[in-house]
N, C-alpha and C positions, 0 to 999 in steps of 0.2 A: 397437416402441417408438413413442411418439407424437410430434410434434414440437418439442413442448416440452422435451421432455427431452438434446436433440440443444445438444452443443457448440457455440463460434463457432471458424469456420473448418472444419468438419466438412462433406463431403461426403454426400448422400443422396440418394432414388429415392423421391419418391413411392408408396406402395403399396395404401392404400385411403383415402376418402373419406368417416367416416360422419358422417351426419346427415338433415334430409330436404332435398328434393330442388331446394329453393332456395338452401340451402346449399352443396351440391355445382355448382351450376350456377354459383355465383359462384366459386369458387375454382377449376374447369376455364377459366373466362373470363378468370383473371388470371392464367393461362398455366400453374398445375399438374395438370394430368393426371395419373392414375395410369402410374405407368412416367417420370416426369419429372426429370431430371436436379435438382439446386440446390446452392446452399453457404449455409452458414450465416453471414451476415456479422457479429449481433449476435445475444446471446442472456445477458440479463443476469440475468434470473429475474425483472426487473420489469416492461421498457417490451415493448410489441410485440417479435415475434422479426421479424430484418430477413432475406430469404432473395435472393439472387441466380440467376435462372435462367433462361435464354433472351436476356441481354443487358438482362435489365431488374429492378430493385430491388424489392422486394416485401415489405409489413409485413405482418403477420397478430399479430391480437392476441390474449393467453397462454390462453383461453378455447378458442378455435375452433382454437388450434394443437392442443389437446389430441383432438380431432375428425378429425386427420390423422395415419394412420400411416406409418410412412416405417422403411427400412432404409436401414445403413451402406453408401455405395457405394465 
């Protein structure tokens, strides 16, 4: 599933990354990694999804969420 389609308050696990490779280089720098813990703090179907992981808050906007796959953890 891709991240956008993920609940709020929902647990997940980073799982793949696609895009090229500026893409992926900024979203590994904003602390998600493949294999990376997070929760979903907000996810309204409109604004940015807001993800909490590693102690620190994190927007990704509804576009580029779609670009990150993630499983239920």
């Amino acid at each position: 599933m891709c991240l956008s389609e993920m609940k709020e308050n929902q647990k997940g696990l980073i799982q793949k990354i696609n895009g090229d490779s500026r893409f992926v280089s900024r979203v590994v720098s904003m602390g998600l990694p493949p294999s990376s813990p997070f929760l979903v703090l907000q996810n309204d179907g409109r604004s940015p999804v807001l993800l909490y992981s590693h102690d620190t808050m994190i927007a990704i906007n509804r576009k580029e969420c779609m670009q990150i796959e993630v499983a239920l953890a």
